[in-house]
C-alpha positions, 0 to 999 in steps of 0.5 A, spaced: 314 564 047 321 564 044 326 569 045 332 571 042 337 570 047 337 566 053 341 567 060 341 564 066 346 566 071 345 574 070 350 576 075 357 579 073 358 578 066 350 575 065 348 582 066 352 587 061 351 581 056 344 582 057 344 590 056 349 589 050 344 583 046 339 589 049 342 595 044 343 589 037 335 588 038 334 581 041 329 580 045 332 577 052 331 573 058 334 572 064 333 567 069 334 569 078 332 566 084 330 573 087 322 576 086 326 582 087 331 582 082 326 580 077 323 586 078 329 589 077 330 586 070 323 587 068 324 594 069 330 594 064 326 590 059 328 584 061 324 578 061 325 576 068 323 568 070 324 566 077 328 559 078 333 556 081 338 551 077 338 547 083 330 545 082 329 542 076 321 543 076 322 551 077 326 549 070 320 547 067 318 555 066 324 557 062 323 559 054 325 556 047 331 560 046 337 561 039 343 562 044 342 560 052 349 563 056 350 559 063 354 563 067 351 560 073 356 562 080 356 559 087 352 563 091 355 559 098 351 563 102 345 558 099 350 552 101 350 548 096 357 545 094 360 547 087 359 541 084 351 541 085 351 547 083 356 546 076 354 540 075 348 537 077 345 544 076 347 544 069 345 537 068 338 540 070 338 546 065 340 541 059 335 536 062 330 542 059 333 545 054 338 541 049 332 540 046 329 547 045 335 551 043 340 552 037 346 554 042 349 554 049 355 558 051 357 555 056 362 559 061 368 555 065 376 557 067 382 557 066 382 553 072 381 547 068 389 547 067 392 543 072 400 546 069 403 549 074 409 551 071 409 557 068 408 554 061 404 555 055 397 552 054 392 553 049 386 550 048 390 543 046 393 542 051 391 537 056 387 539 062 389 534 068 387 540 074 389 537 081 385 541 084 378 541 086 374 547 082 378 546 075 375 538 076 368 541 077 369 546 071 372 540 067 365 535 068 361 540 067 365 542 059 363 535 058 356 535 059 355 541 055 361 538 050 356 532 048 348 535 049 344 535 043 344 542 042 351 546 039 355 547 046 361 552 045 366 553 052 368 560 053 374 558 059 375 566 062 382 568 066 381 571 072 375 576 070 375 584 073 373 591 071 370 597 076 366 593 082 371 588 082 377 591 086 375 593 091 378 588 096 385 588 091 384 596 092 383 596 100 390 591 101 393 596 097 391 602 100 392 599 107 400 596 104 397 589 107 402 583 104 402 579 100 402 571 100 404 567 095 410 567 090 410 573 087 413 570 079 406 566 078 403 568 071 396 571 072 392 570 065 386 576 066 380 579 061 377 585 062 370 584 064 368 588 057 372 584 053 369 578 056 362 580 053 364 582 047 367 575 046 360 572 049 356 576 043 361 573 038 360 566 040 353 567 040 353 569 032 360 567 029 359 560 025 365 557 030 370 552 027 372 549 035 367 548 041 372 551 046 375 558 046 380 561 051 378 568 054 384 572 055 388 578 055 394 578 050 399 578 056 399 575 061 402 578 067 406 576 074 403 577 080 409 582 082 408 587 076 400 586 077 400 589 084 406 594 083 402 596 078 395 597 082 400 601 088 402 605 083 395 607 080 393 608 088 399 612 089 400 607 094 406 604 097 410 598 093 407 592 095 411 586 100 411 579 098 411 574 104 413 568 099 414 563 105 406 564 106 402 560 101 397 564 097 390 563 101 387 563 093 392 558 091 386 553 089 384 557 083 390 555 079 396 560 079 403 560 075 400 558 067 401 562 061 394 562 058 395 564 049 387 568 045 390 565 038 384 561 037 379 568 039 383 572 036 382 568 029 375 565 031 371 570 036 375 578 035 381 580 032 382 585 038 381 587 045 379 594 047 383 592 053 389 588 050 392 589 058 392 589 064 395 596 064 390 598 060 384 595 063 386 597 070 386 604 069 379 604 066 377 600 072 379 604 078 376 610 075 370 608 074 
């Protein structure tokens, strides 16, 4: 059977793209590791299929689709590295299908930029990530990049909306400080944006193959967390510039310009900034 709509990796993200095809009227699949989760889906009206990207066999069941959405995560506690997951992994998934599906739409990151500086980049700008993760993402562009089926990358910034904050909430209500330099550039995209971005890519006639998702303005690591406390009604926030940032591997300090999804995938987001998208956030 052939279904309109593919995802495999139904989790953030996958989720809400799922019930967003769903309302269009396209029939959709989604891919779990989890009997349970399956029955979840099916209850939703899903089409649920029972694999792991990591078992290449357990591939063999998935369904002839129009538009695959990868958006596998790292699940450490099934401890397999991030490279097997995103690249071996991903390998297996286009061993299977880039020959059945019209398009994938693959999610990667922002992390794929090793500038450091503060600087501007776009989707031009040359990506040499020093860091582990972003070479991961980066690999794994390529092979959707050079499939045989169309291959569009979707690089999304930090990604947020209600569920995700709850960390970020809880250091804030406790006035825990924060490590790291404050003025590193943070790039964001709330998480509905993020799908509507997905569902564009899976419809528009796209004139490039890689697209930067995220907001209109990015954001210091200052004005963000003052913003939060402030929200919480909490206390200003203290920064320990001296200590390095525990998640300083995701790539901090670069300016991340939409242009190009602006012109390509939507010309405006329900959530430009993060003042917006913040406020939306907590509340629900």
């Amino acid at each position: 059977m052939s279904y309109n709509r593919l995802i495999i990796g139904c989790g953030y993200l996958g989720s809400r793209a799922a019930r967003a095809w769903q309302e269009q009227g396209f029939s959709v699949a989604v891919t779990t590791r989890s009997e349970e989760r399956a029955q979840e889906f099916a209850e939703q009206g899903l089409q649920p299929i029972v694999c792991n990207v990591m078992d290449a066999a357990s591939l063999q069941s998935l369904p002839d689709a129009d538009v695959v959405l990868h958006a596998v995560g790292l699940d450490r506690k099934a401890g397999d590295s991030m490279r097997a997951v995103y690249v071996e992994g991903l390998r297996n998934v286009l061993t299977e299908l880039e020959q059945r599906v019209s398009r994938m739409i693959y999610i990667s990151s922002t992390s794929v930029y090793g500038q450091m500086d503060g600087s501007v980049v776009d989707e031009e700008s040359v990506c040499e990530p020093t860091r582990e993760n972003g070479q991961i993402c980066l690999e794994a562009e390529q092979l959707v990049l050079n499939a045989e089926c169309t291959g569009t990358v979707l690089r999304l910034a930090g990604i947020y909306g209600p569920d995700r904050l709850l960390a970020r909430m809880k250091e804030r209500q406790q006035s825990e400080p924060i490590a790291g330099n404050p003025e590193a550039w943070l790039n964001l995209i709330h998480v509905e944006d993020a799908v509507q971005a997905v569902l564009a890519a899976g419809v528009n006639e796209l004139l490039h193959q890689k697209y930067l998702i995220v907001d209109d303005e990015p954001i210091t690591r200052r004005a963000y967390y003052t913003l939060l406390a402030e929200l919480l009604e909490a206390a200003a926030p203290v920064f320990t510039a001296d200590k390095p940032d525990p998640k300083g591997d995701r790539g901090f300090n670069k300016r991340c310009k939409n242009h190009r999804m602006h012109d390509e995938l939507m010309q405006s987001l329900k959530f430009p900034t993060i003042r917006e998208g913040l406020r939306q956030a907590i509340k629900e």
